[in-house]
Residue frames relative to the residue before (quaternion, step in Angstrom):
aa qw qx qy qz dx dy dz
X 1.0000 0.0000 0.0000 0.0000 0.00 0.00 0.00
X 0.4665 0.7223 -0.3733 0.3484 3.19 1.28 -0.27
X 0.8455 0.3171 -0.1543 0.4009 3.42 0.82 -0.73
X 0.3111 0.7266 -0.4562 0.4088 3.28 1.96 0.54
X 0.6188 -0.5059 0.4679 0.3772 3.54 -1.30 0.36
X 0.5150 -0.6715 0.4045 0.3468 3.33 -1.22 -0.49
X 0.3835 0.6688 -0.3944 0.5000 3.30 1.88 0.42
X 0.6010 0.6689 -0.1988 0.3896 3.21 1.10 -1.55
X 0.7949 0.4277 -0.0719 0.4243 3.17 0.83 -1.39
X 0.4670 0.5471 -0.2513 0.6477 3.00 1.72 -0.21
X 0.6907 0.4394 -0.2411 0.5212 3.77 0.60 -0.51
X 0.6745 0.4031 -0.3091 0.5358 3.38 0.70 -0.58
X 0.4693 0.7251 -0.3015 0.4039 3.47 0.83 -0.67
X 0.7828 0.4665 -0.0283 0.4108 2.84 0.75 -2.06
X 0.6680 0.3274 -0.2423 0.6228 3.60 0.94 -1.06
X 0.4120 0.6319 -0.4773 0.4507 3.93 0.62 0.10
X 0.6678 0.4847 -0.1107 0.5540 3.13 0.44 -1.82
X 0.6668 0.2603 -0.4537 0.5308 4.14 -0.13 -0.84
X 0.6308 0.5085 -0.4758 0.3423 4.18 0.32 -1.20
X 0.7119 0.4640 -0.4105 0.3307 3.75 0.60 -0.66
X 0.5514 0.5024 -0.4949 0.4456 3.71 0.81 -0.67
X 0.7008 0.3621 -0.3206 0.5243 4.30 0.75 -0.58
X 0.4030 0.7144 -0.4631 0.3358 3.25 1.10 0.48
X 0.5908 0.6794 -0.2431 0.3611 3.43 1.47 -1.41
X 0.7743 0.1553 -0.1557 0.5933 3.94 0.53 -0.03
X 0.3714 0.6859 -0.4660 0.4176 3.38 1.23 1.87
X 0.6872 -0.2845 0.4395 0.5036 3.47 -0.88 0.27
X 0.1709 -0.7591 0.5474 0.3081 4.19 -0.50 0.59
X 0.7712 0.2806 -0.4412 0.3631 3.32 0.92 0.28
X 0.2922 0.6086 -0.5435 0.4989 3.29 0.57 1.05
X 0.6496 0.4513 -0.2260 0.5686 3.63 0.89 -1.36
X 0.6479 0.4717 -0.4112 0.4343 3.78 0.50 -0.45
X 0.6391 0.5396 -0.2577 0.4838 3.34 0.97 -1.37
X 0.6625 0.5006 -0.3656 0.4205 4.05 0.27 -1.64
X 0.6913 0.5233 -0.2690 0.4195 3.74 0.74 -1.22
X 0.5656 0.4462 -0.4258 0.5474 4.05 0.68 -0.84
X 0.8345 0.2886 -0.3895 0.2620 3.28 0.07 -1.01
X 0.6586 0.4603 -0.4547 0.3841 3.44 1.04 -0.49
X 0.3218 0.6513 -0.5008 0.4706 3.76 0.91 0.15
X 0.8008 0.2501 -0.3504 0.4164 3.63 -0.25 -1.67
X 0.4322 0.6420 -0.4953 0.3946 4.45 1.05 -0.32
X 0.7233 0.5355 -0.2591 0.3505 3.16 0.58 -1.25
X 0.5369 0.6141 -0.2767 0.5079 3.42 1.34 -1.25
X 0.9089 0.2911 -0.1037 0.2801 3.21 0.25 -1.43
X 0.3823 0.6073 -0.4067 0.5654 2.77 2.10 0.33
X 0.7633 0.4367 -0.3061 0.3646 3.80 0.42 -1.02
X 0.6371 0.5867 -0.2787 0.4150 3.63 1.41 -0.59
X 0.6096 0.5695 -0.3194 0.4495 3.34 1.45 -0.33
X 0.5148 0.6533 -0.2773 0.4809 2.99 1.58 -1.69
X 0.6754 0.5823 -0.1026 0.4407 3.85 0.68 -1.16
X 0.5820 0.5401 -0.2397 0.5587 3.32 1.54 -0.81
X 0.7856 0.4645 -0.1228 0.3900 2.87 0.23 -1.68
X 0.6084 0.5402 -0.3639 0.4534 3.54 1.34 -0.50
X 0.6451 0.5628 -0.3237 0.4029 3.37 0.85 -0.83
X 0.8186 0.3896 -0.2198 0.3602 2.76 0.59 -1.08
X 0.5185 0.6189 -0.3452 0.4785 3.30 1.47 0.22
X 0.5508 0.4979 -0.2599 0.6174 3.59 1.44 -0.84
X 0.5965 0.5995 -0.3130 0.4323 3.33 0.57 -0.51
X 0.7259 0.3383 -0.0499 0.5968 3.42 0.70 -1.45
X 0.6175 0.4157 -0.3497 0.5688 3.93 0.85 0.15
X 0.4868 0.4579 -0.3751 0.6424 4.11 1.15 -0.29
X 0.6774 0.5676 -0.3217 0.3398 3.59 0.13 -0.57
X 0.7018 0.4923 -0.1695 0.4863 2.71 0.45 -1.85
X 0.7045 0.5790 -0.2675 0.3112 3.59 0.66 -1.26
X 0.6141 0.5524 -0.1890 0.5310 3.17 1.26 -1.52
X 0.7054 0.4310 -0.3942 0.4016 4.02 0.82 -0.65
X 0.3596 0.7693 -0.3405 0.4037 3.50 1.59 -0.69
């Protein structure tokens, strides 16, 4: 997943999220399991999100400072 876009990941995210609400009259460990994993998406969705800001502030401090 690492090399998915950040739309992608945002989509998967999403249908993750709609599969859990049909999650509720699942196997509960299946539901235990579906839910860690959409958790660690989420994680690695928010750390990128976090990347990508920096490095965007980063590159806007620059830019400014060359101005």
């Amino acid at each position: 997943m690492i090399k998915m876009s950040s739309n992608s990941l945002l989509i998967k995210l999403a249908d993750r999220l709609h599969n859990i609400m049909d999650a509720r009259i699942s196997d509960p460990s299946f539901r235990e399991r579906y839910i860690k994993e959409t958790e660690l998406i989420a994680k690695s969705m928010s750390e990128r999100i976090l990347h990508e800001s920096k490095l965007l502030y980063s590159f806007l401090k620059i830019h400014h400072e060359i101005e």
